[in-house]
C-alpha positions in Angstrom: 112.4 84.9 146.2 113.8 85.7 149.8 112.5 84.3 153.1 114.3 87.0 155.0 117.1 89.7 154.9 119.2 91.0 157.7 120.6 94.3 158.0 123.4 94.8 160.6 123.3 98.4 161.6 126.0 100.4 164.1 123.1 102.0 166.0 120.0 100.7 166.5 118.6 103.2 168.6 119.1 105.4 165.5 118.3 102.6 162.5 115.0 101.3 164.2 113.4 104.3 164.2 114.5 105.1 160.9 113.2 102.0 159.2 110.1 102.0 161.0 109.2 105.4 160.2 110.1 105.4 156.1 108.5 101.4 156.0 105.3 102.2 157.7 103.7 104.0 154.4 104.7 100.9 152.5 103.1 98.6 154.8 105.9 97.5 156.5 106.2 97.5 160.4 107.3 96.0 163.5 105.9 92.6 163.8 108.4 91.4 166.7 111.1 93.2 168.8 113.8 90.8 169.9 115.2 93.1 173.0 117.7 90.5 173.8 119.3 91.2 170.6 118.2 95.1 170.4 116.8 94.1 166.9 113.6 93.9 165.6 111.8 91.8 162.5 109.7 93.7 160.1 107.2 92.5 157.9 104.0 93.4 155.5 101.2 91.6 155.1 102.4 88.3 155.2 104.9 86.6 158.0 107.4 86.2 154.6 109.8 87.7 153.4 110.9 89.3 156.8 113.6 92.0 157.6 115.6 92.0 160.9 117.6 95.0 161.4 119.8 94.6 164.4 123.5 95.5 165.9 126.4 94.5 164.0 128.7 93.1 167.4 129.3 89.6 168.6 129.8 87.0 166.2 126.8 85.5 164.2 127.2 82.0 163.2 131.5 82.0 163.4 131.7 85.5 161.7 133.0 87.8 164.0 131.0 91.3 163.2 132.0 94.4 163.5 130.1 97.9 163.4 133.5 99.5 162.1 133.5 97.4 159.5 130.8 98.3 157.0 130.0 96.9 153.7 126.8 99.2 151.9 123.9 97.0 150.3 121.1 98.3 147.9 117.7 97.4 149.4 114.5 97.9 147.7 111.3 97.7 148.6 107.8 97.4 146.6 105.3 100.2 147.4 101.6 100.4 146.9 101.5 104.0 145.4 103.2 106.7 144.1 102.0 108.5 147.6 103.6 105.6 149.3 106.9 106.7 147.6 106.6 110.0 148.2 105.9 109.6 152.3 108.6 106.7 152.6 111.0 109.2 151.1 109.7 112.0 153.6 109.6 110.2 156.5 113.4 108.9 155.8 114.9 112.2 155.8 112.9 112.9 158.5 114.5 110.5 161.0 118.0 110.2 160.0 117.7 109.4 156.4 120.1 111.0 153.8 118.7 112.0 150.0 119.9 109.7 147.5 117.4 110.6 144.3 114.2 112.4 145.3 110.9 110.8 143.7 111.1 110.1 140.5 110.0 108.7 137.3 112.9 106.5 136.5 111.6 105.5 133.3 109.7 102.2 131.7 107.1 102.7 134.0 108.9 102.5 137.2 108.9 105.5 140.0 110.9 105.1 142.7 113.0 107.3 145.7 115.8 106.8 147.0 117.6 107.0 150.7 120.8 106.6 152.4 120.0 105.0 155.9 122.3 105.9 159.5 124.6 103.7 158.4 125.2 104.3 154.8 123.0 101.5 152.9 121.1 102.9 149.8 117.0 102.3 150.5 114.6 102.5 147.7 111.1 102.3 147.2 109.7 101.7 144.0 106.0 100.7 142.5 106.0 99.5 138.8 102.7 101.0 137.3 
């Protein structure tokens, strides 16, 4: 459905890390830093859908941003595994990450976890089983 989603984050030295580490046991990583921009693009196995997670300063395409200026998203990823949940939840509170709904079984076959990132955004991870 998406070809890619951007994140603006306040803090990138503090967001990269954080995404990296809770994306990784999903299959998610790195695929191109953009040091210009201090951002980075993340994807799986394919080049699309991407995520870029970069600063929110400067203006992007006539919209002037602002860091102090924050608007929370829901973003949620697929996972392969239950163990995939279970690690991308652990290694989110482990860099940064704030608990937002430990592992669970949420019902209709669905188990997913659930993270607020440095900036305030509410990350899931979910696999449908």
């Amino acid at each position: 459905m998406f070809d890619h989603i951007g994140i603006f984050v306040s803090d990138p030295l503090q967001s990269i890390p954080f995404y990296e580490s809770c994306l990784a046991p999903l299959g998610i990583a790195i695929v191109q830093r953009q040091p210009e921009l201090d951002a980075v693009i993340f994807s799986g196995a394919s080049e699309f859908p991407f995520l870029w997670v970069g600063p929110a300063r400067g203006d992007y395409h006539g919209t002037p941003l602002s860091p102090s200026v924050h608007r929370p998203l829901h973003l949620a990823f697929s996972a392969p595994s239950i163990e995939a949940v279970d690690a991308f939840y652990a290694a989110g509170i482990q860099n940064g990450g704030r608990d937002n709904g430990a592992p669970e079984a949420c019902g209709d076959g669905y188990d997913a976890a659930y993270l607020i990132d440095p900036d305030g955004n509410n990350i899931e991870a979910g696999i449908r089983q």
